[in-house]
C-alpha positions as CSV (number, residue, x, y, z in Angstrom):
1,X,-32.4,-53.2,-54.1
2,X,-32.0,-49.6,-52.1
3,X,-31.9,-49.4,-48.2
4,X,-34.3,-47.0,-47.6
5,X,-34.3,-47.3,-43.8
6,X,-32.5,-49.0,-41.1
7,X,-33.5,-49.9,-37.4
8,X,-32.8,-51.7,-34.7
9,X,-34.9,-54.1,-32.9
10,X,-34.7,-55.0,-29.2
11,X,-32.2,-57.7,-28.2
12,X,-29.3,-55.9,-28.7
13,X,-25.5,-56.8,-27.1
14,X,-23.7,-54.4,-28.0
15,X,-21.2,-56.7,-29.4
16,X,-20.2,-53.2,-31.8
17,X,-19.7,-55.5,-34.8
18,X,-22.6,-53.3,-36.9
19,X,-20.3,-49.9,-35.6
20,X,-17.1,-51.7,-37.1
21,X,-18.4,-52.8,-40.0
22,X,-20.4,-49.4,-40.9
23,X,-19.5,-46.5,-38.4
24,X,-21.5,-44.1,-40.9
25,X,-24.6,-46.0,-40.2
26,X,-24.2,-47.2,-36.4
27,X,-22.8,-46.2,-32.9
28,X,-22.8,-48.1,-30.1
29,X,-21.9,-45.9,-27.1
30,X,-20.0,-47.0,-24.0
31,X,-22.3,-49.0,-21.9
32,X,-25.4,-48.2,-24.3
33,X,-26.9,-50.7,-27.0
34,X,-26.3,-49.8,-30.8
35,X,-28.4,-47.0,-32.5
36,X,-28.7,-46.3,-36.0
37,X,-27.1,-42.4,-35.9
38,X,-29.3,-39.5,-36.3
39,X,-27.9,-38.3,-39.9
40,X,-27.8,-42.2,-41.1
41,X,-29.9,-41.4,-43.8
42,X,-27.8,-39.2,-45.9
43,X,-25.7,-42.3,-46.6
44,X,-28.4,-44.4,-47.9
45,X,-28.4,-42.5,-51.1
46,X,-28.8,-45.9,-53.3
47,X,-24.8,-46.5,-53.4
48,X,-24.7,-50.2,-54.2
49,X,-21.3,-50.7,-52.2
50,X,-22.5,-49.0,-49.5
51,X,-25.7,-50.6,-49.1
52,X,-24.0,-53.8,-49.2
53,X,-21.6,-52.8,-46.3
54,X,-25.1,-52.4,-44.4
55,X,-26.5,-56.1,-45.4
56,X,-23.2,-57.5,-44.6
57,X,-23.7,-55.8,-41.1
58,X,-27.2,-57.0,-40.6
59,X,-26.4,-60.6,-41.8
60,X,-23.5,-60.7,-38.9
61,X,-25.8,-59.3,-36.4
62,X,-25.5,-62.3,-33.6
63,X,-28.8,-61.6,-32.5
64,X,-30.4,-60.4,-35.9
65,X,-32.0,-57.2,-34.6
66,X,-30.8,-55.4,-37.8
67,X,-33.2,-54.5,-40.2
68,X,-33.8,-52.5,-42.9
69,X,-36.2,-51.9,-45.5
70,X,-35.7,-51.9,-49.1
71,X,-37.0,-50.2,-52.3
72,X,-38.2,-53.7,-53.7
């Protein structure tokens, strides 16, 4: 199972747990609510490590506004 895209929904903290967890993918900038970075896409390459850095970010999401959409 590929991430293919990632997103945030509304309801975001910006409790920056997504940005520690995967700083390639997110940024949460000071006094902003997370964003998926512009370039995010060039790391979703079908790694399967790396995409499960991104699940493990979405599952911890306090307020499960991560999602992201799969090959399968």
């Amino acid at each position: 199972m590929a991430i293919k895209r990632v997103w945030i929904e509304e309801g975001c903290i910006s409790c920056n747990l997504c940005e520690d967890l995967v700083p390639e993918v997110f940024e949460v900038p000071l006094g902003e609510f997370c964003n998926v970075k512009a370039d995010a896409g060039r790391f979703l390459t079908g790694d399967a490590a790396f995409d499960e850095k991104v699940q493990e970010a979405a599952d911890a999401c306090p307020v499960e506004v991560i999602r992201l959409e799969t090959d399968s």
